[in-house]
Short mmCIF file of the C-alpha atoms (twelve columns), coordinates in Angstrom:
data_MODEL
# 
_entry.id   MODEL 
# 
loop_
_atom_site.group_PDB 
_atom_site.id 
_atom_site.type_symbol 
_atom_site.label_atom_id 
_atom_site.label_alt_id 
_atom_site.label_comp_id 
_atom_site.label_asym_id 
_atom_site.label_seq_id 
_atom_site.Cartn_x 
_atom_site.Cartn_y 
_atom_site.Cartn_z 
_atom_site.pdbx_PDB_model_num 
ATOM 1   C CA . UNK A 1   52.602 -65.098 -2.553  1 
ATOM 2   C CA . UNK A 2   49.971 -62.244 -1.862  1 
ATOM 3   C CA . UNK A 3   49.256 -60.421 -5.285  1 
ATOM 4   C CA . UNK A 4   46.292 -58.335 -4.014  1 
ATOM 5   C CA . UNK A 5   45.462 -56.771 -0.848  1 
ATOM 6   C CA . UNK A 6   42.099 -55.371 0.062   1 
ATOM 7   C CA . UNK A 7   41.452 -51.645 0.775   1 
ATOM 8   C CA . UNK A 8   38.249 -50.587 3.220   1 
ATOM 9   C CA . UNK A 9   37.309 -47.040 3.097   1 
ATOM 10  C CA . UNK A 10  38.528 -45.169 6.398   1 
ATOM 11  C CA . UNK A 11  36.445 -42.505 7.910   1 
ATOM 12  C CA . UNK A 12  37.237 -39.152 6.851   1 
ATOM 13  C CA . UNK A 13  39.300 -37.247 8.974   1 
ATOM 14  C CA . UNK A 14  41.892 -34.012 7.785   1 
ATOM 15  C CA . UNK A 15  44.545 -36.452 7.490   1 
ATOM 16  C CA . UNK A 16  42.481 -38.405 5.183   1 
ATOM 17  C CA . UNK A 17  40.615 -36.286 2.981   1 
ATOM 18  C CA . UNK A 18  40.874 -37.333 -0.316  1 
ATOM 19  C CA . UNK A 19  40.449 -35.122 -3.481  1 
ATOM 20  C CA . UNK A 20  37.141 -34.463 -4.891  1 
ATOM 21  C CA . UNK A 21  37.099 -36.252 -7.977  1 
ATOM 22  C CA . UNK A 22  37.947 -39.231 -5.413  1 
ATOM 23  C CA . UNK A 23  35.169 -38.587 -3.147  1 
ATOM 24  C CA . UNK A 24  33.090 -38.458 -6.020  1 
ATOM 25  C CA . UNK A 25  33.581 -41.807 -7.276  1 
ATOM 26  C CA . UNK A 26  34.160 -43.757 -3.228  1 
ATOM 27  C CA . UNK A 27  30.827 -44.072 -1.761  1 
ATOM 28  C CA . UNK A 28  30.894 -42.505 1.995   1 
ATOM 29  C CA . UNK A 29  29.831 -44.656 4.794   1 
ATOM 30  C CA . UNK A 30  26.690 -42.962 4.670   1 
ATOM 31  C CA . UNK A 31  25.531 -44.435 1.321   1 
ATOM 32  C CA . UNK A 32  26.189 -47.418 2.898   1 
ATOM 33  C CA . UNK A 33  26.978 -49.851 -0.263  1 
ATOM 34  C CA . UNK A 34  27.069 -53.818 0.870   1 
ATOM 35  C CA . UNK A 35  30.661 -55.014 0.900   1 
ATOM 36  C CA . UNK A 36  30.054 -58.575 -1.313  1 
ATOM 37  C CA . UNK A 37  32.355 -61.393 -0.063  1 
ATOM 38  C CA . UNK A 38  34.977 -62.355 -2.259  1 
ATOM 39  C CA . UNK A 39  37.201 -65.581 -2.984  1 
ATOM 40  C CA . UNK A 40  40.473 -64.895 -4.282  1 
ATOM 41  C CA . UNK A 41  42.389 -67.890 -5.927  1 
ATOM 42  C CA . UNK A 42  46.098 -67.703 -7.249  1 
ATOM 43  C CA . UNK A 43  47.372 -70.108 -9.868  1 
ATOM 44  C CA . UNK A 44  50.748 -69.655 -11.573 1 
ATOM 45  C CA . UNK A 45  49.020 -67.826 -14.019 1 
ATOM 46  C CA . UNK A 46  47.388 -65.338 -12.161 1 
ATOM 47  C CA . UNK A 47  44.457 -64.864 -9.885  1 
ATOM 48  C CA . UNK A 48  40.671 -65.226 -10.224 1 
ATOM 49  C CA . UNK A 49  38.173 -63.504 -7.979  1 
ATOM 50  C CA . UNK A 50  34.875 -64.648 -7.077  1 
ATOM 51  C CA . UNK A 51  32.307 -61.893 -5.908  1 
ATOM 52  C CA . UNK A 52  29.120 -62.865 -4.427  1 
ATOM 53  C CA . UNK A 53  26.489 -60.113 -5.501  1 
ATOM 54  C CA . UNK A 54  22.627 -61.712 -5.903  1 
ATOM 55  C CA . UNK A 55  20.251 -59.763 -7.315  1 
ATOM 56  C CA . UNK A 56  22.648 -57.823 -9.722  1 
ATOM 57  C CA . UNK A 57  21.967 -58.133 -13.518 1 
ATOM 58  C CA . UNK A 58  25.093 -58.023 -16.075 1 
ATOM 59  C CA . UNK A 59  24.382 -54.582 -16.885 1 
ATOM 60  C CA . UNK A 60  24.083 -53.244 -13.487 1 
ATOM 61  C CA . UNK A 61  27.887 -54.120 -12.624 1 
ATOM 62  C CA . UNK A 62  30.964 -52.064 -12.716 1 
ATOM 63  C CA . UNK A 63  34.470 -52.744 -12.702 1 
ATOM 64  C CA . UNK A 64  36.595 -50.101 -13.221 1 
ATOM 65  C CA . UNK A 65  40.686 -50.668 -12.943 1 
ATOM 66  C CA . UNK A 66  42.455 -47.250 -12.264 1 
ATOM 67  C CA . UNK A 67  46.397 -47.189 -12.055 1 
ATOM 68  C CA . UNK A 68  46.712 -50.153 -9.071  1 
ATOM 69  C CA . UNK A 69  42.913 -49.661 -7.829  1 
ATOM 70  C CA . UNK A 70  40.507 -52.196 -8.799  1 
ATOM 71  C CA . UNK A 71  36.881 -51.534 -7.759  1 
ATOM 72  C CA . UNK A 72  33.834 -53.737 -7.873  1 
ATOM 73  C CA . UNK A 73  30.707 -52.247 -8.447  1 
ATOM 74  C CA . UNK A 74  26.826 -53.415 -8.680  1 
ATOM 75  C CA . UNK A 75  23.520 -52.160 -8.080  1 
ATOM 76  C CA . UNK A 76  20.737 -54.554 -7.429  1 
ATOM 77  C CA . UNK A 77  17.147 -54.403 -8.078  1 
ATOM 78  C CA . UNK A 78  14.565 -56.174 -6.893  1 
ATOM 79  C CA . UNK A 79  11.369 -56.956 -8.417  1 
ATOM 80  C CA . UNK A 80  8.072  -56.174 -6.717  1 
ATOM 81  C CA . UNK A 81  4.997  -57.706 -8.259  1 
ATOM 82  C CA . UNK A 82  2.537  -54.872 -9.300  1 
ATOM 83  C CA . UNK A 83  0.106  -53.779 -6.769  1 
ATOM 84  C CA . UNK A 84  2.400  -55.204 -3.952  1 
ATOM 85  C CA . UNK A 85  4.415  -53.649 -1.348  1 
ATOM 86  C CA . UNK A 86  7.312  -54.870 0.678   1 
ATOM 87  C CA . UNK A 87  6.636  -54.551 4.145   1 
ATOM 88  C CA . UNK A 88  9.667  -55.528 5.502   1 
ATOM 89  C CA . UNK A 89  13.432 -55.971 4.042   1 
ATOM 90  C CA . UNK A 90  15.944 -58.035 5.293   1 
ATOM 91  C CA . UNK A 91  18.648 -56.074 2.965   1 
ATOM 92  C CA . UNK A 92  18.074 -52.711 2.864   1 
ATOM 93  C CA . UNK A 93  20.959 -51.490 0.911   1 
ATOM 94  C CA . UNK A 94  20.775 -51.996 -2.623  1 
ATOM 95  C CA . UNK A 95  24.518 -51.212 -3.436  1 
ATOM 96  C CA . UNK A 96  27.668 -53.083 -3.492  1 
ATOM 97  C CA . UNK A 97  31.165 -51.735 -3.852  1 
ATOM 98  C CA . UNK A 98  34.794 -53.205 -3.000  1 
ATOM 99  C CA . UNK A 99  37.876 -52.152 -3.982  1 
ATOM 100 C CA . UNK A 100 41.625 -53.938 -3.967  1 
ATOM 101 C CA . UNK A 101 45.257 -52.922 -4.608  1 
ATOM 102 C CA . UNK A 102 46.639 -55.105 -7.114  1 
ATOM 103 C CA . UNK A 103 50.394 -56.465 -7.521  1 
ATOM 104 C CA . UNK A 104 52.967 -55.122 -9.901  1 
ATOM 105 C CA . UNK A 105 52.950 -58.852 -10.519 1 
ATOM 106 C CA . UNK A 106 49.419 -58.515 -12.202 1 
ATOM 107 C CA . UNK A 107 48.362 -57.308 -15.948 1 
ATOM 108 C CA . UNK A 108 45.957 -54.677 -15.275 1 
ATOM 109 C CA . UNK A 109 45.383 -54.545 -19.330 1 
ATOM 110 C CA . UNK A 110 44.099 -57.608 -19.926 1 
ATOM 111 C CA . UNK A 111 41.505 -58.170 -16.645 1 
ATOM 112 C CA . UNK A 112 38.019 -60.368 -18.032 1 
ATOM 113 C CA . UNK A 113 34.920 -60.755 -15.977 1 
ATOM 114 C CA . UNK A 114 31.930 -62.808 -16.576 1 
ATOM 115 C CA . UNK A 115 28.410 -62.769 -14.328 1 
ATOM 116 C CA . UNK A 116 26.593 -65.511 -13.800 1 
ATOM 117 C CA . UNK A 117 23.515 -66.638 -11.369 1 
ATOM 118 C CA . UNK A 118 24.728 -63.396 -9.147  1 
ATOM 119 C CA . UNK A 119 28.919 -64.305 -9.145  1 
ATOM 120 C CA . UNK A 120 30.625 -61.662 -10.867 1 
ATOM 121 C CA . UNK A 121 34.116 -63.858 -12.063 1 
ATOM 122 C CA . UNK A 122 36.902 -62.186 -12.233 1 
ATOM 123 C CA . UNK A 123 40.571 -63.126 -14.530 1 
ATOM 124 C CA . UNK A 124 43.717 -61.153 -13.769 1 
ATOM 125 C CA . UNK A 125 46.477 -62.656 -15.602 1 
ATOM 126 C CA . UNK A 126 50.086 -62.147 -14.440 1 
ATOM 127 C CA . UNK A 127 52.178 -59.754 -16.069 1 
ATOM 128 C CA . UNK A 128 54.632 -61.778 -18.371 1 
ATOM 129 C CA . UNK A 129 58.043 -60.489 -16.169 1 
ATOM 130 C CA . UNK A 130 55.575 -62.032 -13.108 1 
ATOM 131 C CA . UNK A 131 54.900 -65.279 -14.900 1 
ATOM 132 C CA . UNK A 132 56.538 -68.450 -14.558 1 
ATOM 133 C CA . UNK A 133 58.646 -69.767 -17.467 1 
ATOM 134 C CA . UNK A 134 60.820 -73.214 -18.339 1 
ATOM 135 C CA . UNK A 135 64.888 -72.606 -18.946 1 
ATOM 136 C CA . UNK A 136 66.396 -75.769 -21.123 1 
ATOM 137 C CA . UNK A 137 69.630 -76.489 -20.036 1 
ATOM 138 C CA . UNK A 138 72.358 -76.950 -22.179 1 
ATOM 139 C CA . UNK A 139 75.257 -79.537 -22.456 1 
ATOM 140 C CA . UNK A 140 78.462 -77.622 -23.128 1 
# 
């Protein structure tokens, strides 16, 4: 059963134009954020996401859910010993954003993250209706 599906930002055309306050918070193709691979795993209890995003410390990392919108946020930074300067950059974007649709079938109250060794985890229980439940039978 598919509980989430993932949304990629369209370019902007009349049709598509969102409202400012949207605009302000999606970053435009031209900011050019990194889009960090994720692993998605369902159990009966819900589903966990895995985001790969090195170089992002705890406190650098947003995750904002809005109605059915979840977004993924994370800015890294990268140390450069003093009196050094990179001269070349194989990643030259220091942003990463994502953003998924969730389920009716998921709690959007109760989501938990952890980040560890650059994996942001991330717990989205089922909603109670959504999870799965024993009936005892009776003898009549």
């Amino acid at each position: 059963m598919n509980t989430m599906t993932q949304t990629r930002e369209a370019p902007q055309t009349p049709a598509t134009k969102s409202s400012a306050a949207q605009t302000a918070q999606t970053p435009t193709r031209a900011e050019g954020a990194l889009l960090p691979p994720v692993d998605v795993i369902e159990d009966a209890t819900g589903i966990t996401l895995y985001a790969d995003m090195p170089g992002v410390a705890k406190d650098r990392v947003q995750l904002r859910v809005e109605g059915e919108q979840l977004t993924l946020e994370g800015e890294m930074t990268l140390a450069v010993p003093q009196g050094m300067e990179a001269t070349h950059a194989e990643v030259q974007r220091s942003r990463y954003h994502r953003a998924f649709t969730l389920s009716k079938e998921l709690d959007p109250d109760k989501v938990s993250a952890e980040m560890s060794h650059g994996v942001l985890r991330v717990r989205i229980p089922k909603a109670a209706h959504a999870q799965p439940r024993r009936v005892q039978v009776q003898v009549s």
